[in-house]
DOSE-102252 format. One record per residue: x, y, z of N, C-alpha, C, O in turn. Coordinates in pm, whole numbers, padded with zeros to 5 digits, always signed. Layout:
XYZXYZXYZXYZ;...
% end
This chain:
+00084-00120+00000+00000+00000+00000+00088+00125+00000+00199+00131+00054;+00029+00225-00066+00110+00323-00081+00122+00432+00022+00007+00472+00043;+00199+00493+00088+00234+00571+00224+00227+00690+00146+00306+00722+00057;+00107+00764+00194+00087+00948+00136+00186+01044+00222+00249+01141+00180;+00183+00980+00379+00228+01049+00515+00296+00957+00567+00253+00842+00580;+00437+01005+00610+00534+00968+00663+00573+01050+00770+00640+01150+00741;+00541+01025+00909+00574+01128+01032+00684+01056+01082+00670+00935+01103;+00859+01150+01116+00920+01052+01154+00946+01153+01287+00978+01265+01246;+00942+01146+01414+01002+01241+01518+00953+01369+01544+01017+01449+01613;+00787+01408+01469+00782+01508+01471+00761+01614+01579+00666+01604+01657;+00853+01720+01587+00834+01815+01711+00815+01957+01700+00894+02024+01633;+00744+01996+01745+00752+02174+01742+00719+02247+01871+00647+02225+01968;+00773+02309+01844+00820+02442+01992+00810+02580+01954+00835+02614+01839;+00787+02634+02013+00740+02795+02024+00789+02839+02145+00787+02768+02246;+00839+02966+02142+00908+03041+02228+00808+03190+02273+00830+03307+02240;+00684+03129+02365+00570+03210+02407+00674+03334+02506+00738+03252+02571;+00716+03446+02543+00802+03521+02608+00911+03481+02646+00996+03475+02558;+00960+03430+02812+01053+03346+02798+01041+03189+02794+01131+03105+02791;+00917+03174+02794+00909+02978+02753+00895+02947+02679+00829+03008+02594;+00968+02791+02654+00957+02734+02604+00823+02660+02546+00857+02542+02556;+00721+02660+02503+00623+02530+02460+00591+02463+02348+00559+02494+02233;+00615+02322+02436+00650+02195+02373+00492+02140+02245+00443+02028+02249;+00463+02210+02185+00310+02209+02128+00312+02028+02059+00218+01949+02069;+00411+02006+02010+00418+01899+01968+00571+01842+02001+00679+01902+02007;+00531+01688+02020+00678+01631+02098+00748+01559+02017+00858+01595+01975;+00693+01452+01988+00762+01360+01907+00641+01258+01893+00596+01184+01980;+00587+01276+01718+00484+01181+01631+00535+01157+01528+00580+01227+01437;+00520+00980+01560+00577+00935+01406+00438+00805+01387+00395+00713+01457;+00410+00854+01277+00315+00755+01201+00308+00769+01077+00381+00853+01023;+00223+00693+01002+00198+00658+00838+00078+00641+00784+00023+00534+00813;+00006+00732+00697-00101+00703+00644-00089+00655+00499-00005+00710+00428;-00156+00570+00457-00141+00534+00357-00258+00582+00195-00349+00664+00209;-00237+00532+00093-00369+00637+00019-00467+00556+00019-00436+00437+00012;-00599+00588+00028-00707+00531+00060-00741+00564+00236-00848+00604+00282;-00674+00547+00275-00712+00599+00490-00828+00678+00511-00832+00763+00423;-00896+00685+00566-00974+00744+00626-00978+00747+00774-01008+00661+00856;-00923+00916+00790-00823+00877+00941-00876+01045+00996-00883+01157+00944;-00915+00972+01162-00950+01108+01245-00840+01156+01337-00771+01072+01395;-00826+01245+01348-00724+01314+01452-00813+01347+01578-00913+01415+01556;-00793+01312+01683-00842+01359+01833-00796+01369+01894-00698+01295+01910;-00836+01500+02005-00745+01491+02131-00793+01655+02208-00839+01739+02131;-00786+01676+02290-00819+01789+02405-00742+01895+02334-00662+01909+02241;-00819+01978+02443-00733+02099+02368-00568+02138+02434-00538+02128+02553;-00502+02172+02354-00345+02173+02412-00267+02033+02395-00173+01987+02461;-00331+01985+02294-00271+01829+02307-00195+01798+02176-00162+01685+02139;-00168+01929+02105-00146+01925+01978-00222+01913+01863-00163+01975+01775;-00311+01871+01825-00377+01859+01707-00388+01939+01630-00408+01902+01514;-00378+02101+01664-00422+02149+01563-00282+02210+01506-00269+02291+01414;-00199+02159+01573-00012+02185+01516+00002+02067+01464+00074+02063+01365;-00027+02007+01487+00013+01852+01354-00093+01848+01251-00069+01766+01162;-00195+01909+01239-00279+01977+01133-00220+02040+01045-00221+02001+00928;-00150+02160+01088-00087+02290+01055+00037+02184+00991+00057+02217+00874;+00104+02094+01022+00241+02050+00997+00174+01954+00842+00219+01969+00729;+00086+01881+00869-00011+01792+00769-00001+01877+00644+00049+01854+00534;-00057+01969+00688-00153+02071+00577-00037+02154+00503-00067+02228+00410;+00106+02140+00551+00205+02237+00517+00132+02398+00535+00123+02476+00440;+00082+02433+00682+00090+02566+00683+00209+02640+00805+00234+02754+00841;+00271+02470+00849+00353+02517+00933+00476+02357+00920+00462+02244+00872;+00585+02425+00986+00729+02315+00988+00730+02274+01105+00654+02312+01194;+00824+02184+01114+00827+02125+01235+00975+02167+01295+01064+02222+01229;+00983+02129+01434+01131+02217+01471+01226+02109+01468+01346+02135+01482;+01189+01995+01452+01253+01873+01485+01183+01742+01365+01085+01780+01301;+01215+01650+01349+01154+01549+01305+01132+01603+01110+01160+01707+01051;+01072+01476+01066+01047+01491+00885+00952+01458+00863+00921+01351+00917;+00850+01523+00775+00775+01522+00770+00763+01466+00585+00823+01555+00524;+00729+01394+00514+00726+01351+00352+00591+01341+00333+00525+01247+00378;+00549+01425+00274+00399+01384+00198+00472+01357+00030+00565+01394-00042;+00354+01264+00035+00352+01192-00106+00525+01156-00176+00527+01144-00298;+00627+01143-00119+00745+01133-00140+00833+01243-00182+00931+01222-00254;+00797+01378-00132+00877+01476-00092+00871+01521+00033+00766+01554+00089;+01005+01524+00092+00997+01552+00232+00986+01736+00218+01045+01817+00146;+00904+01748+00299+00821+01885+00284+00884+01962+00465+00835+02058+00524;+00973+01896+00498+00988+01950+00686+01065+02068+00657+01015+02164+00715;+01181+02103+00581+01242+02237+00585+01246+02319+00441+01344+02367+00384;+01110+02318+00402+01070+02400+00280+01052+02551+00279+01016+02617+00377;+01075+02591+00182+01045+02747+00195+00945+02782+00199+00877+02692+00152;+00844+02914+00248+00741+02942+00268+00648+02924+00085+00537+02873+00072;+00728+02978-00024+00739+02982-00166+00630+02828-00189+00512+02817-00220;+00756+02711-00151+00779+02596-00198+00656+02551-00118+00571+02488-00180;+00639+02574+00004+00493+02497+00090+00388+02577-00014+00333+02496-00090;+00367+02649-00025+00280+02696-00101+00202+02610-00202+00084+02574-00207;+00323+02585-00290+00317+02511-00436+00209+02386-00408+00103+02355-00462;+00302+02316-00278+00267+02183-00252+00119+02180-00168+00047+02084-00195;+00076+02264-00084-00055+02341-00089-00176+02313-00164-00286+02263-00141;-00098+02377-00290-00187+02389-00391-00202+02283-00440-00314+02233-00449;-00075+02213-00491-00087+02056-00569-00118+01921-00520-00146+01822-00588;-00107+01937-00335-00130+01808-00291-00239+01820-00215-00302+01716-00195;-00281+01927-00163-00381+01888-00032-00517+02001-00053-00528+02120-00083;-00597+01903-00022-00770+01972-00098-00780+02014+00089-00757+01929+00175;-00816+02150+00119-00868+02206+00257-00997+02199+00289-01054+02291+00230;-01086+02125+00364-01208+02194+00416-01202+02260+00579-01164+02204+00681;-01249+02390+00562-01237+02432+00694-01379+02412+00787-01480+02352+00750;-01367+02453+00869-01494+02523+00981-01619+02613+00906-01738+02586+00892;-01539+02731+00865-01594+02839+00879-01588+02872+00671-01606+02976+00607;-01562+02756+00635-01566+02715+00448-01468+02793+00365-01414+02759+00260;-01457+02919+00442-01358+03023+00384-01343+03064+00203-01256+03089+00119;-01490+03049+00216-01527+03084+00042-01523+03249+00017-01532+03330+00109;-01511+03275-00085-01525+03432-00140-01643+03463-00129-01726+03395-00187;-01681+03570-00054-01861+03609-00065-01828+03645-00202-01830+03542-00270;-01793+03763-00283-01850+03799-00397-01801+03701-00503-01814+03745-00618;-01764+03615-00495-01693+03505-00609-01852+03370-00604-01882+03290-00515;-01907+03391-00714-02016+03215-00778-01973+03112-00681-01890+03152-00599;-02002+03016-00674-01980+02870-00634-01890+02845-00759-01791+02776-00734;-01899+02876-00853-01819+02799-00936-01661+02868-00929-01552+02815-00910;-01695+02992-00951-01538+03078-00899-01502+03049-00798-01398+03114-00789;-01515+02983-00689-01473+02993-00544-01422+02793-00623-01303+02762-00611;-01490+02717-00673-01432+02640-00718-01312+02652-00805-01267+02538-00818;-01280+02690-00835-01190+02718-00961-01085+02780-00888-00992+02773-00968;-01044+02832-00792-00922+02873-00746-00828+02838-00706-00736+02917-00683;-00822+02743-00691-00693+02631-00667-00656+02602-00806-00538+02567-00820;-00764+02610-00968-00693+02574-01080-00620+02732-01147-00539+02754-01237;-00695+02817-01056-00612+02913-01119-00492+02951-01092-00400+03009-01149;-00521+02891-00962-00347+02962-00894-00252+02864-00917-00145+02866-00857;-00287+02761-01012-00200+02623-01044-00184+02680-01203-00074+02646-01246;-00245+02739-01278-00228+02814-01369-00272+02705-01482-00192+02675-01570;-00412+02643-01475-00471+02575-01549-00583+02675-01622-00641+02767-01563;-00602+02636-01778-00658+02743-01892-00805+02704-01820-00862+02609-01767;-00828+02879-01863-00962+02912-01833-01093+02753-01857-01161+02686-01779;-01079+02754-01960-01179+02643-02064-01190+02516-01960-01293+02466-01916;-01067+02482-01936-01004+02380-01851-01085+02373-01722-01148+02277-01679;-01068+02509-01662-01103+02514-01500-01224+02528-01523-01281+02474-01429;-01342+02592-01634-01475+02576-01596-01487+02443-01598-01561+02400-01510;-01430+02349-01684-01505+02237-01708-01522+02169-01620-01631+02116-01604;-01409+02149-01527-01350+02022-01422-01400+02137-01298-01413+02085-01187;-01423+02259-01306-01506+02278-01166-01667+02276-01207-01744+02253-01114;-01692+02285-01265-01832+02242-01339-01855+02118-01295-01961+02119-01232;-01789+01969-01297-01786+01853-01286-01790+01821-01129-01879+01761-01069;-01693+01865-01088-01669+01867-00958-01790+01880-00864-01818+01807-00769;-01875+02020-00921-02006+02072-00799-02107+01972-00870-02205+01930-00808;-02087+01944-00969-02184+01818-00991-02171+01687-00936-02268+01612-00929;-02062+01657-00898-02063+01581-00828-02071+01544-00689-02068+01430-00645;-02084+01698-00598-02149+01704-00473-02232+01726-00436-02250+01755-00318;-02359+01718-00569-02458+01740-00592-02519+01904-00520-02589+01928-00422;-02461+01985-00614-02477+02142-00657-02416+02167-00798-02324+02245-00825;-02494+02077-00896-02535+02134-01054-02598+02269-01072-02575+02345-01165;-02693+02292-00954-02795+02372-00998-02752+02508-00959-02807+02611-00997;-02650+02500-00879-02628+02622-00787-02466+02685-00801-02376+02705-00719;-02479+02704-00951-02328+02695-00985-02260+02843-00992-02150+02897-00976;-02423+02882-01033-02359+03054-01034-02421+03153-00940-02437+03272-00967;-02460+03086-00811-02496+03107-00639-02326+03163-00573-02221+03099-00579;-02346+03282-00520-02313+03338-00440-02301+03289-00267-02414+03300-00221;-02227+03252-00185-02220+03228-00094-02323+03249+00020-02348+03173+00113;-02406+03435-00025-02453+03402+00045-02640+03441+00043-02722+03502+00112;-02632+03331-00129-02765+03252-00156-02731+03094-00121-02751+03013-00211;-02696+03062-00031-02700+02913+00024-02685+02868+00149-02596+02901+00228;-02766+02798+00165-02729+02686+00355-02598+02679+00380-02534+02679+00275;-02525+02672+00487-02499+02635+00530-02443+02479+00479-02320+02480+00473;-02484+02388+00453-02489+02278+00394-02402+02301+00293-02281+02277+00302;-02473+02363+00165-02428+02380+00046-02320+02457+00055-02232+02435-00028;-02299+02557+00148-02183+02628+00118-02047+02513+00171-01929+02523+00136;-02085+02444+00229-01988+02328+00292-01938+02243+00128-01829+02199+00090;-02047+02246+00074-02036+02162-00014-01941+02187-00091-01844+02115-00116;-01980+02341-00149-01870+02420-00206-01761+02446-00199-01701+02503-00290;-01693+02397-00055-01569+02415+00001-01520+02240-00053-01428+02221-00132;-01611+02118+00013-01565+02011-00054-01528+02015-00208-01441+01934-00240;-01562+02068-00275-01556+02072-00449-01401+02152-00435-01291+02096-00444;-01421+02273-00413-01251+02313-00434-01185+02271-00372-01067+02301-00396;-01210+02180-00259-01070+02056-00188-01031+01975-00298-00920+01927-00321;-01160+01965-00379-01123+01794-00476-01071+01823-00568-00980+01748-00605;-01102+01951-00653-01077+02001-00811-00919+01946-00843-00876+01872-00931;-00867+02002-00753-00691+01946-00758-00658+01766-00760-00544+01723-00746;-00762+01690-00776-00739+01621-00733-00604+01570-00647-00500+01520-00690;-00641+01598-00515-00466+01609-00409-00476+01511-00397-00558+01432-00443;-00339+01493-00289-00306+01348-00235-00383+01305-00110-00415+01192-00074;-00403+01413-00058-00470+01402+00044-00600+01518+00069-00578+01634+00036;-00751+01478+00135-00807+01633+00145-00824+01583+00307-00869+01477+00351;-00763+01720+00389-00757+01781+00516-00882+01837+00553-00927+01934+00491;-00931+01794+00633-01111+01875+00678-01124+01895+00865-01164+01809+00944;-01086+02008+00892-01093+02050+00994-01188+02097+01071-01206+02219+01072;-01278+02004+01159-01403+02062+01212-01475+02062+01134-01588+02099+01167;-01453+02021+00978-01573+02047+00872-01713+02046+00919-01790+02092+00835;-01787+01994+01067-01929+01999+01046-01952+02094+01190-02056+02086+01256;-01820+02196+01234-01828+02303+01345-01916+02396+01356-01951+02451+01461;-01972+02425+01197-02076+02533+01213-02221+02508+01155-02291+02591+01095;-02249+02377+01185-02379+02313+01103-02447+02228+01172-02385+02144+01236;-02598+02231+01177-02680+02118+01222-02659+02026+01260-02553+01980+01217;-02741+01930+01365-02695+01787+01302-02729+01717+01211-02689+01600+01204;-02819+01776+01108-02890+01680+00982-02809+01721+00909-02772+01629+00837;-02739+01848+00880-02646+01867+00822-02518+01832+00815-02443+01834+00718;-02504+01809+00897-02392+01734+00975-02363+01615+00920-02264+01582+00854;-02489+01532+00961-02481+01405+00875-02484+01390+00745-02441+01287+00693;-02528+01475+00686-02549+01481+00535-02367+01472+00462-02328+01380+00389;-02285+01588+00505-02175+01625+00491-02090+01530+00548-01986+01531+00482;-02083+01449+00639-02023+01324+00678-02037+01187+00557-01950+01101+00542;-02143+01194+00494-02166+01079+00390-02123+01118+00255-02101+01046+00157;-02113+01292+00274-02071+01312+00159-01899+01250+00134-01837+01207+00036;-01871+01269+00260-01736+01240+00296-01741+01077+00269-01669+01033+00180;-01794+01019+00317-01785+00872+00299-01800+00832+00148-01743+00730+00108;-01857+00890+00084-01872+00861-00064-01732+00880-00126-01659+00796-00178;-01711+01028-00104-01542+01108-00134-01437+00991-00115-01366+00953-00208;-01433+00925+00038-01357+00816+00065-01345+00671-00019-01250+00600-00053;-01523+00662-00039-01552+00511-00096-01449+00526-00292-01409+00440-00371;-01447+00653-00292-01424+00644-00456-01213+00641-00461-01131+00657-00551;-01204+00609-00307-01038+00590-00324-00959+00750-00288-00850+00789-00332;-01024+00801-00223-00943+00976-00164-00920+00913-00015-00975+00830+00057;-00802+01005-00008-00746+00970+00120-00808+01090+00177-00807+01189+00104;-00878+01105+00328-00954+01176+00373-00856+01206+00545-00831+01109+00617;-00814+01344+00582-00758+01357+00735-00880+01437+00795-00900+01551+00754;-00941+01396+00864-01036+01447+00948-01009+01537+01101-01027+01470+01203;-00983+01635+01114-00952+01671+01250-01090+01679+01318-01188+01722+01257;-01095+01634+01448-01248+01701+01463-01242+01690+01674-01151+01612+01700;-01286+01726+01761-01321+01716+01874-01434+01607+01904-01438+01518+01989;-01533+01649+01794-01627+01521+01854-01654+01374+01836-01629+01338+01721;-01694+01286+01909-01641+01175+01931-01761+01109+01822-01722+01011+01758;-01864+01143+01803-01983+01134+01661-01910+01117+01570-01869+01009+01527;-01884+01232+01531-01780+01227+01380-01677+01146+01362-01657+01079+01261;-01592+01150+01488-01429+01073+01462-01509+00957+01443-01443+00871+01383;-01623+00922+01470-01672+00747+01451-01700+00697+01271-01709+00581+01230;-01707+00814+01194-01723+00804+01070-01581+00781+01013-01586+00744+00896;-01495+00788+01048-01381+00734+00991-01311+00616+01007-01341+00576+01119;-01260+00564+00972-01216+00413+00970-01074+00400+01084-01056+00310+01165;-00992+00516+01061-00887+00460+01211-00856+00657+01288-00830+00768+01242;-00880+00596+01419-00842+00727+01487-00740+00713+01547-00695+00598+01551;-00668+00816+01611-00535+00865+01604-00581+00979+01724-00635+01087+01701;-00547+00930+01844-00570+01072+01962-00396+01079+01974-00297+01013+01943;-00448+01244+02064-00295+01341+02089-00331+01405+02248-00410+01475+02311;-00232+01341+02254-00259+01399+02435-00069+01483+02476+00039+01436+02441;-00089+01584+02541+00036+01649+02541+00134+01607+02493+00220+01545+02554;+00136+01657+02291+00205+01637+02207+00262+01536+02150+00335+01531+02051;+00208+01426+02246+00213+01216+02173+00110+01181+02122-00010+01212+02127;+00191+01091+02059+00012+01021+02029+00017+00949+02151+00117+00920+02216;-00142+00914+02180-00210+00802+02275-00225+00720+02281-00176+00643+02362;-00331+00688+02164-00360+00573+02076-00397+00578+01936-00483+00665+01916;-00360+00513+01831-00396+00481+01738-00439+00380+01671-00359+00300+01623;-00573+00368+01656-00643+00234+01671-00761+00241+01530-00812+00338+01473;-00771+00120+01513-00849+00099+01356-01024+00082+01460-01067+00012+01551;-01066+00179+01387-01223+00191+01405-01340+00064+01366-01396+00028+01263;-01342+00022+01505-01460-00139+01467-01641-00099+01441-01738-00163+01402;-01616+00050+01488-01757+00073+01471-01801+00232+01403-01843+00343+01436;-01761+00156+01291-01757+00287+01197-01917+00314+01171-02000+00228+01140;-01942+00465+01192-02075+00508+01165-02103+00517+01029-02022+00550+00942;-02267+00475+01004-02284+00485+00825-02396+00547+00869-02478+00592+00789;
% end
């Protein structure tokens, strides 16, 4: 099986006035493509710095970090960028779409900033919201839509790139619970078609929709254990 994530030692530290903190200590694990994998753990326990290290929006002070077989741990701010763009589809919390940009423009921005032809990026973001079922709502504004749908919209420009991995943080933090669930299966479908899926999330509902969880308790892992009772 093929290894997307390779954590070997990973550590990071921050120098809050005169202290030291240890945010992350030393995590080494391996996801492979296809995973469907939750991150958990309290708050201060690291997660959302081995997120940040995942997602290349941050380095590590110690340890290597290789997505998809470039080690990505002492890259330039430039170079994380690139890999950003080319490997990892984002869903956030809070969807972080363009109010004045369509659903379909807010799709299309990861192909533009990859510098794929116009013709190109309508088509395959055209495809994309059709396939998260928002055909209809292509040239909707952020904020002519639920909640739901605008989630949706954020899943579509995770995928357009097709990355190596798509990162979804809290993805169902600001939504219902019918919504909630809706956007969890969307995820399971995303998964069933062979995407490797990193789930960060606090609640113990959700982490159950993924197949292996992975808790962080002051900057270790805890446990990492394959999920026997995966929610459908």
């Amino acid at each position: 099986m093929k290894e997307v994530i390779q954590c070997e030692n990973l550590a990071r530290h921050y120098i809050v006035g005169t202290q030291e903190v240890k945010a992350l200590r030393s995590v080494s694990t391996v996801i492979n493509k296809g995973e469907y994998v939750a991150i958990m753990g309290p708050s201060g326990s690291g997660k959302s710095t081995f997120m940040n290290i995942i997602g290349c929006l941050d380095t590590p002070s110690k340890g290597e970090y290789i997505l998809n077989g470039t080690n990505v741990s002492q890259l330039s701010e430039d170079e994380l960028a690139v890999i950003r763009n080319q490997e990892i589809g984002f869903v956030f919390q809070t969807f972080n779409l363009l109010p004045r940009y369509t659903s379909l423009e807010n799709v299309m921005l990861p192909l533009v900033y990859g510098g794929t032809v116009k013709s190109d990026r309508i088509k395959k973001a055209t495809e994309v919201l059709g396939s998260v079922g928002l055909s209809d709502r292509v040239d909707h504004r952020p904020n002519e839509l639920s909640g739901g749908q605008r989630q949706r919209v954020a899943v579509a420009r995770a995928l357009v790139n097709n990355p190596s991995i798509i990162l979804a943080d809290e993805p169902t933090g600001n939504l219902d619970s019918k919504t909630s669930v809706d956007i969890m299966n969307l995820f399971a479908e995303i998964h069933a078609k062979g995407n490797t899926i990193i789930l960060v999330t606090h609640e113990e509902d959700i982490a159950m929709y993924a197949h292996r969880i992975i808790r962080l308790r002051d900057g270790l892992i805890e446990t990492d254990v394959i999920n026997k009772n995966i929610r459908i």
